[in-house]
N, C-alpha and C positions, 0 to 999 in steps of 0.2 A: 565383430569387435574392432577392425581395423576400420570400418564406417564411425565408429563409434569415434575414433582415434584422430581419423582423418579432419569429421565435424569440427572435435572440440579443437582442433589447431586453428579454425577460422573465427574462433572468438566466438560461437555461439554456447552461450550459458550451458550449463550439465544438465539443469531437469527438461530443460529444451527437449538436449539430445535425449536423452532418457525417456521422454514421453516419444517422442517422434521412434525412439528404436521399438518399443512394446507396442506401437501401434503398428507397427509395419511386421511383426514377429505374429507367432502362432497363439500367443497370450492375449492378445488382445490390449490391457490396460495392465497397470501396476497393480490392481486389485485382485486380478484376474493372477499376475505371476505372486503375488504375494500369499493365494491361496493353494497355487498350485504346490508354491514350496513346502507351507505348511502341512499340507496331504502328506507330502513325501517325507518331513520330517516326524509324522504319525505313523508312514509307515516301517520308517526303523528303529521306532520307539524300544528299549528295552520289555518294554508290559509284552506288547501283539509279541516281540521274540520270544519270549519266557512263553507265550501259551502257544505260539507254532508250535516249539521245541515239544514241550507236551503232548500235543496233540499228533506230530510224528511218529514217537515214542510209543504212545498208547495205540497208535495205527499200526507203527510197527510188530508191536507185540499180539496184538489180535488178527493180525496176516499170519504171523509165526505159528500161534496156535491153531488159527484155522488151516492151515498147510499142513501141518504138522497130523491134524486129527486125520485130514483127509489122505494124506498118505501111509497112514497106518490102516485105515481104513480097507484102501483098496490093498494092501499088503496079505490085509488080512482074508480078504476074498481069492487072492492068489493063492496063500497057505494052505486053505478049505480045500480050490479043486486041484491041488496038487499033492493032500491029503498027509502033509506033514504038520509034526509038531509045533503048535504055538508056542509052547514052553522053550520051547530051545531057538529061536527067531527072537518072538518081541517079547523082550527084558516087562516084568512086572513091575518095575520101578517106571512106566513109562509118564503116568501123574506126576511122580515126582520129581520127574526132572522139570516136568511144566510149574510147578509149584515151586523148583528152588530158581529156573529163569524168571519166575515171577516177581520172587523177593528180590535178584538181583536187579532186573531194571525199576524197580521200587526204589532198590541202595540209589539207583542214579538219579530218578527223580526228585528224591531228598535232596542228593550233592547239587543240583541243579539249583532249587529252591532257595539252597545255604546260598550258593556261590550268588545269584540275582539278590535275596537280600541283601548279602555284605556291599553287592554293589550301589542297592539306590541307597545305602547308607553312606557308602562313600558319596556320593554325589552331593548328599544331603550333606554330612559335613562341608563337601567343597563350598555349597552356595552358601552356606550358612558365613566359614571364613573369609569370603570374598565378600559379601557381605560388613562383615566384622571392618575387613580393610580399609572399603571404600567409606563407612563411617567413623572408623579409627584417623583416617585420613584427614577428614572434614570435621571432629572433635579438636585436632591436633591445629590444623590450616586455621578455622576460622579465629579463636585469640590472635595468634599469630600475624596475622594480617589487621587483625583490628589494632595492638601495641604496636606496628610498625607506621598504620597512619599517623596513630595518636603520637608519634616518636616524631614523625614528619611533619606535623600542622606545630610541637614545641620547637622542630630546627626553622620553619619557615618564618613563624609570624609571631610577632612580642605581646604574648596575652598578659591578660590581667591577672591580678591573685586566685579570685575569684574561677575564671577561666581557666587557672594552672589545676585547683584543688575536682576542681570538675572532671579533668582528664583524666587526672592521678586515679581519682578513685573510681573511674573507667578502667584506666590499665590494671588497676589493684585487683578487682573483679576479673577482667581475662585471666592477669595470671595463675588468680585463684583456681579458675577454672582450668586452665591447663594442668595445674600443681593437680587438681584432684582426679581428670583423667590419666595422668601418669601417674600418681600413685594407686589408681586403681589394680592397672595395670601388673606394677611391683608389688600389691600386697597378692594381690591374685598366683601370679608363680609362688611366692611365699608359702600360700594356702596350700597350694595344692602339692608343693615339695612339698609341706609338712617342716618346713624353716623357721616358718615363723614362728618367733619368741612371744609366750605366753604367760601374762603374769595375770592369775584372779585373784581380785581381790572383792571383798563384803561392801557394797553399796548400794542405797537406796536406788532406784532405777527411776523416779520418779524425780528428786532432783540431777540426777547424773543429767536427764531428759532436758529440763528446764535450764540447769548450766548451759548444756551444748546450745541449746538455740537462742539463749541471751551472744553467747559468745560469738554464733553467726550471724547473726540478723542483717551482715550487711550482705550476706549471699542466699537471705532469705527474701531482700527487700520487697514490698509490694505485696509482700505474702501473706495471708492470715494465720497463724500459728494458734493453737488454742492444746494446754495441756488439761485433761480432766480427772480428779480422782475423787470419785463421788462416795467411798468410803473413807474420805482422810487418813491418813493411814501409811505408813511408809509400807516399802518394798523391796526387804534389802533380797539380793540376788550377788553370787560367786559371778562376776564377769571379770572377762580383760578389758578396759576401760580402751583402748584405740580400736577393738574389735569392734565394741558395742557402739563407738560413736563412730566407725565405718557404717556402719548396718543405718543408726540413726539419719546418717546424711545421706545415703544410698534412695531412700525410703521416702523422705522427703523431698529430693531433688526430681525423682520419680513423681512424686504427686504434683509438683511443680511442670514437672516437662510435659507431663499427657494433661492437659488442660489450659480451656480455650474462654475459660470465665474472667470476666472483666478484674479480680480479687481472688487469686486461687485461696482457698482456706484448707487448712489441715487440722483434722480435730484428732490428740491422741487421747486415748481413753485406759484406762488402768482400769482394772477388776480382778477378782477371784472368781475361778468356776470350778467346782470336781478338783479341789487340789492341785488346780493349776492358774497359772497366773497370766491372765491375758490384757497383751498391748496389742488395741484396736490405732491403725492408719486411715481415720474418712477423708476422702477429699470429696470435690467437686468437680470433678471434671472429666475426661468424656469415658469412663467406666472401661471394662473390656467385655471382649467379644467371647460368649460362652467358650468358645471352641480353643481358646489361648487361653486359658486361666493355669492348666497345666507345664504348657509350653513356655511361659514366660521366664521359668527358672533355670531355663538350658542355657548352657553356656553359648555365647554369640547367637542367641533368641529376640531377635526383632519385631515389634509389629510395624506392620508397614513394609514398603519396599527401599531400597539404599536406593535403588534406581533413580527414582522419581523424589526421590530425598524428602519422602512421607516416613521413611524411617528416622529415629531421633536416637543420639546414646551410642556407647558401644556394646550393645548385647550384652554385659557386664556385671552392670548393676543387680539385677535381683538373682542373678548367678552365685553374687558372694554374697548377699542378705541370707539365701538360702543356706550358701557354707558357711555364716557364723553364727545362724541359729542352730546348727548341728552339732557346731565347735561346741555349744553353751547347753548342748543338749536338750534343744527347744525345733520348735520346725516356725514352717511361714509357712500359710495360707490365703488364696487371693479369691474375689470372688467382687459382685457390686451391691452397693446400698441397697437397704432393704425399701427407703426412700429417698426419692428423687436420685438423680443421676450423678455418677460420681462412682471410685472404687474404694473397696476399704480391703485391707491387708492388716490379717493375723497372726502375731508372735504369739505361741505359746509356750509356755516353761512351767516343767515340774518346778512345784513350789509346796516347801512344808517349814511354817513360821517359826517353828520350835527347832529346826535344823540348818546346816548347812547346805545348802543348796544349786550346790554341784559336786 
């Protein structure tokens, strides 16, 4: 290290030194130290710990018993030619003692088992919330940065009308965007204190749907919207109308973010099935991955990595879709097109026409 030290004070570049020290070391190259780290950090992986510790354990106790039998054993050969009583020597309870040390280091390998899982859970929330941060961060940063341009190119240079209404409705769009990752946020402790103020009321869910996305279109722009309801038919439904139009932008903003099509389009669909009432989500764009169709409704639930910033969202979004089809006593289900590519997401809600409906 003090080579290392002495080097870099002559002005030679860091991976210089860096290559120059792992070639002259027992590693050989950086590939070589970078797998040798790896090895050693598999070998004090919590998994290989948890099945030593096991494996110990069940050593230990099959020494015990073995030791155990053979000393009674030869005890017992001694008692024979010394022509005294077994009964009054080795206790008839002597199975059961091996039966109740048995259940005991059982109890432990339980506690072991409990204590490793709580652990990779904990880890698992950790990466999960670091995670959450690092894209919490970067939902937050990027308007941010984009309205302080747009703030700077009005202080610098004397645009046009035309040029002013351009920007505005750039900045208008960040801030939208900011406004609804921070209310995600606040509605979410809301939810989950059980705060939040609930008013349902009787409305069609079919116009409620069509309101909402006349009233966004400019944070839908670009976008294909299509509402269908192939039984004409209203759909009145018990909701709290900023719940329901949470959920609706949640839903769609999602079909927007995971897709790579030149015209993302979103087809909602109204139907009755078995006295329930389902609103289908299709989009076009790049479907999911069998294995997350479950996962995706976890709290701070990503796909992709924040790392490499292939993650998108703050894990959030189908966190609270899923708690306000719960609130409305309905679920979501996610899954992909039965054709061509694309996901499609399922509301379902008890529904009976002739009743109240929460």
């Amino acid at each position: 290290m003090p080579f290392l030290i002495e080097y870099g004070k002559k002005g030679k570049p860091g991976r210089q030194v860096l290559q120059k020290f792992y070639k002259s070391s027992q590693w050989g190259t950086r590939e070589n130290f970078d797998m040798e780290q790896a090895k050693w950090k598999w070998y004090i992986h919590p998994v290989l710990i948890f099945v030593f510790s096991l494996v110990a354990i069940a050593v230990s106790l099959f020494l015990y018993i073995f030791w155990y039998v053979e000393v009674s054993t030869g005890l017992k050969g001694v008692i024979q030619r010394a022509n005294l009583d077994p009964g009054q020597i080795l206790a008839p309870q002597t199975w059961v003692v091996i039966l109740v040390l048995s259940i005991l280091v059982a109890i432990i390998l339980v506690g072991i088992f409990i204590i490793f899982v709580y652990n990779q859970k904990t880890l698992q929330l950790y990466r999960l919330q670091r995670n959450f941060i690092n894209s919490f961060t970067h939902e937050l940063k990027t308007p941010v940065t984009s309205l302080k341009l747009y703030l700077e190119t009005f202080r610098k240079y004397k645009l046009s009308r035309d040029e002013q209404l351009k920007y505005i409705g750039y900045m208008i769009h960040d801030a939208d965007r900011l406004l609804n990752t921070i209310n995600r946020m606040l509605n979410l402790a809301r939810i989950e204190s059980k705060t939040i103020q609930q008013e349902f009321v009787n409305r069609d869910l079919v116009v409620v749907t069509n309101d909402f996305v006349s009233r966004n279109k400019h944070i839908f722009a670009g976008c294909d919207i299509r509402i269908h309801n192939p039984l004409a038919r209203p759909f009145e439904y018990r909701v709290d109308l900023p719940l329901f139009e949470m959920l609706l932008m949640n839903l769609i903003i999602n079909a927007i973010k995971y897709n790579d099509s030149p015209i993302p389009r979103v087809d909602i669909t109204f139907f009755l099935k078995e006295h329930q009432l389902h609103i289908c989500f299709e989009d076009n764009g790049i479907g999911l991955p069998h294995a997350e169709r479950k996962k995706i409704f976890r709290k701070f639930y990503q796909t992709g990595s924040s790392e490499n910033m292939t993650a998108k969202g703050s894990g959030l979004g189908l966190y609270l879709v899923d708690n306000i089809a719960r609130i409305h006593k309905g679920k979501v289900t996610a899954s992909n097109r039965q054709s061509g590519k694309g996901a499609l997401f399922s509301l379902v809600f008890p529904f009976n026409p002739s009743a109240s409906n929460i």
